[in-house]
C-alpha positions in Angstrom: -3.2 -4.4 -15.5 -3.1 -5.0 -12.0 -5.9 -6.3 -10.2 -6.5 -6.7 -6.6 -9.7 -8.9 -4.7 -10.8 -10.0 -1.4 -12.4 -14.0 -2.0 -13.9 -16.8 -0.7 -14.5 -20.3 -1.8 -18.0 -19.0 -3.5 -17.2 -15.7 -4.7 -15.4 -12.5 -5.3 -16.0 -10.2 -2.3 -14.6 -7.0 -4.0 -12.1 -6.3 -6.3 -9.9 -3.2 -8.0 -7.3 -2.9 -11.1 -5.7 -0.4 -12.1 -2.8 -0.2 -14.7 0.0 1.4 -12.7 -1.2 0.7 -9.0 -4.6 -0.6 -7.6 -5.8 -0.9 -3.8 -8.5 -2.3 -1.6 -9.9 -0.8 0.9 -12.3 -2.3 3.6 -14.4 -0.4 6.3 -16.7 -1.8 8.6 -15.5 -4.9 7.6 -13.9 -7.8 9.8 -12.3 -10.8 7.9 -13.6 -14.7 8.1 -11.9 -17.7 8.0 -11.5 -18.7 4.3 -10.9 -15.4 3.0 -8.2 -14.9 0.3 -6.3 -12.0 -1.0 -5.6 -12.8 -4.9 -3.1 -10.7 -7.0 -3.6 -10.7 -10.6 -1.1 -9.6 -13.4 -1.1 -9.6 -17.2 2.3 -11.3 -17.5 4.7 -13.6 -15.6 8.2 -12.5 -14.9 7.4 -9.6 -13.5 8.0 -7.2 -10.7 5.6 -6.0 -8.1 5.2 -4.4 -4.6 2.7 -5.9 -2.6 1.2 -5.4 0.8 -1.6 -7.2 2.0 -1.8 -5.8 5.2 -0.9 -2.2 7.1 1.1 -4.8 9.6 3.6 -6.0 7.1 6.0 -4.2 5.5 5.9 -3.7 1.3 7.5 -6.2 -0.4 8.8 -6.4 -3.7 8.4 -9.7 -5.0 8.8 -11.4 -8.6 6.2 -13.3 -9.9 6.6 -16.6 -12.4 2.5 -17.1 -12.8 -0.1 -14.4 -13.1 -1.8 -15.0 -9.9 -0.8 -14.8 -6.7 -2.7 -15.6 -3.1 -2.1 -14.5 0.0 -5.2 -16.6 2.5 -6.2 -14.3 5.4 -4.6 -15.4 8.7 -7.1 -15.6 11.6 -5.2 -18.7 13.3 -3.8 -18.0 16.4 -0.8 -20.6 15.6 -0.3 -19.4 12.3 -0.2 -15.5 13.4 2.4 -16.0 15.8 5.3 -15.5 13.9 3.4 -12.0 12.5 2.2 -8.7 14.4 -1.0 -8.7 16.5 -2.3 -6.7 14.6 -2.3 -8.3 11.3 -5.8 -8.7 9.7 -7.2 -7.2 12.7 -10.1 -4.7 13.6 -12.6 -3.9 10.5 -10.8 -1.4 8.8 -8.4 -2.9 6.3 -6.0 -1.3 2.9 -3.8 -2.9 0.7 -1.9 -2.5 -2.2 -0.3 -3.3 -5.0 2.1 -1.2 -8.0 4.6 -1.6 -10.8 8.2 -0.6 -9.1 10.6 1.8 -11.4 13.2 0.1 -13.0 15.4 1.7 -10.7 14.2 0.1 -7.8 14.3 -3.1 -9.7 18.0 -3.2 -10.3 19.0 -1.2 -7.9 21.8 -2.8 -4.9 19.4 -4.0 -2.2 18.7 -7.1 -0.4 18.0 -9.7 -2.7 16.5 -12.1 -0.1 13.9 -9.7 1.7 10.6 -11.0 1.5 7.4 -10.4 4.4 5.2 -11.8 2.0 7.1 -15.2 1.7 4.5 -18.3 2.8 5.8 -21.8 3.6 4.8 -23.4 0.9 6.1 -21.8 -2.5 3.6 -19.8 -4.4 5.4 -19.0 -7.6 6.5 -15.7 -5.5 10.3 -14.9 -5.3 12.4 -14.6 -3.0 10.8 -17.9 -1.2 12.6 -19.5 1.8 12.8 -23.3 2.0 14.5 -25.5 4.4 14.9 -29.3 5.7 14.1 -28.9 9.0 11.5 -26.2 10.8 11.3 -27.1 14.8 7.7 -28.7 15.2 6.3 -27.0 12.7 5.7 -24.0 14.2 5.2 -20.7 12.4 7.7 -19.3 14.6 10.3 -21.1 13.7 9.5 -21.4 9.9 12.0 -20.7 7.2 10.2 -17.4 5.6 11.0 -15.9 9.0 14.6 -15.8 7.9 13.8 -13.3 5.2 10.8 -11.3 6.7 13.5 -8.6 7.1 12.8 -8.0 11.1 16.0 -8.0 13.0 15.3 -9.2 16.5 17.7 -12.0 17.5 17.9 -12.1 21.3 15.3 -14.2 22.3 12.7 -17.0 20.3 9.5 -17.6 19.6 6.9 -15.3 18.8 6.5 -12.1 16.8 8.8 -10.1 16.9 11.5 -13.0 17.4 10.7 -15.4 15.1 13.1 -17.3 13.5 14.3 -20.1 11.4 14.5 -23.1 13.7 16.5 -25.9 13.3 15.5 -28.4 16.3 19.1 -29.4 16.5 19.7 -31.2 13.6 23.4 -31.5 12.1 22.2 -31.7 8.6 20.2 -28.4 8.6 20.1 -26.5 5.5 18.0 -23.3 4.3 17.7 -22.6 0.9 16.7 -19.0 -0.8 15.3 -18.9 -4.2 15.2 -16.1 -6.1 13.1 -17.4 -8.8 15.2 -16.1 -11.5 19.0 -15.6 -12.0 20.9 -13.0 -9.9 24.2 -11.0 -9.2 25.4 -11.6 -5.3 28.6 -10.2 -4.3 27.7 -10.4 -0.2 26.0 -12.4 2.0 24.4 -11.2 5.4 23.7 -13.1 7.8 21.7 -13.0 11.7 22.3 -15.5 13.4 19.8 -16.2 16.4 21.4 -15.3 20.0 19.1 -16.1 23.2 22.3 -16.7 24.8 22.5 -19.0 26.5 19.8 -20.7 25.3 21.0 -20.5 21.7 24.3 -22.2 20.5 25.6 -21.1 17.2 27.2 -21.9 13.6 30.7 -21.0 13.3 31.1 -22.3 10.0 28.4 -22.3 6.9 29.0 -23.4 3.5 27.7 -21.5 1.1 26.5 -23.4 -2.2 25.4 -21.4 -5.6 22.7 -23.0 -8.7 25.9 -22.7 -11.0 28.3 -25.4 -8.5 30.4 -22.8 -6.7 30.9 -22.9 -3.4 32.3 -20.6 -0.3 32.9 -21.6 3.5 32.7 -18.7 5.7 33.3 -18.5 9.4 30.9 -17.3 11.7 30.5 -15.9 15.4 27.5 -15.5 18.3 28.0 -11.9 17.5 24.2 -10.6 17.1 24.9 -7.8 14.7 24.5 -9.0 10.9 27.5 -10.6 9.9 28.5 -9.6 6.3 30.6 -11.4 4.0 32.1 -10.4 0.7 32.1 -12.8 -2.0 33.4 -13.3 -5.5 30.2 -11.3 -7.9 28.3 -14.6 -8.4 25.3 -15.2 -10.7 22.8 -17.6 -10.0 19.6 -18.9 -9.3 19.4 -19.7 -5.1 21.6 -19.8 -2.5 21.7 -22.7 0.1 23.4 -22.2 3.7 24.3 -25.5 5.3 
């Protein structure tokens, strides 16, 4: 069972389930500070597409606990690093439903995640690093796996990025909450030119103890890189 609800701190403002896939739907309706979007499931380990919002994209994400919560975002700081239009206007859907088991093992993009949050909410893939510049949303480490492209400037939606504030010893870590097959690494590397500088070397380190150094350029095109099939856990770029 699936099971979808709009909350606050006192109570449960509506709510849906469904065994396959389940929705909310909100008209007439503007959201207030505190609100909460909760996703339930009847077991951990499992796979599910979520959206919380018609402004981000679906994601499919893999869940170690049964309940997952995405808080409504009505600070302006916060909402920088998303579209405008996210929990905006008084009309509102979101969903949630099972993926095919094609989908799940399917070659994709192991790292792509909209719905990643800076803190870690038992929700894989989830994006950690040492350093995010000021703390700003903009510059966050989920904004390295949100899955939008733009590279040629900084700051706000759409450019967001991860940030490093110029420290040698930055490092971004991806976790995928449970063990995985990689055989490629992608990367986009930011390029406001000449604002930006850029890497031209990353080590690549693996859960298991392998490691790969790759060499990279201010290109702004994803930069691919084949790899030995690896399995493992995470994958940290330093």
């Amino acid at each position: 069972m699936i099971t979808l609800r709009l909350k606050n701190k006192h109570e449960i403002l509506q709510e849906r389930s469904h065994i396959q896939e389940t929705y909310l739907a909100l008209k007439r309706r503007e959201y207030q500070e505190g609100e909460i979007i909760e996703l339930l499931v009847d077991e951990i380990g499992q796979f599910i597409w979520i959206q919380v919002d018609e402004a981000i994209e679906p994601s499919l994400i893999y869940l170690t606990e049964q309940k997952w919560e995405f808080p409504v975002m009505l600070d302006e700081k916060l909402r920088l690093a998303y579209s405008p239009k996210i929990f905006s206007g008084d009309r509102h859907y979101l969903r949630a439903w099972l993926p095919t088991e094609k989908e799940i093992h399917s070659y994709r993009n192991l790292a792509r995640n909209a719905h990643d949050q800076k803190e870690n909410t038992n929700a894989y893939p989830h994006a950690s690093a040492n350093v995010e510049t000021r703390n700003d949303s903009t510059f966050f480490a989920r904004n390295a796996i949100d899955g939008i492209l733009a590279n040629e400037d900084h700051g706000s939606y759409p450019f967001q990025s991860w940030g490093i504030n110029q420290r040698k010893d930055a490092e971004i870590t991806v976790d995928f909450g449970r063990e995985v097959e990689v055989d490629q690494v992608s990367l986009v590397l930011r390029g406001d030119y000449p604002h930006d500088s850029y890497w031209t070397e990353v080590t690549i380190q693996f859960s298991n103890g392998q490691e790969y150094v790759i060499k990279t350029t201010n290109q702004l095109d994803a930069q691919c890189f084949k790899i030995p099939s690896t399995k493992t856990r995470l994958i940290k770029l330093t």
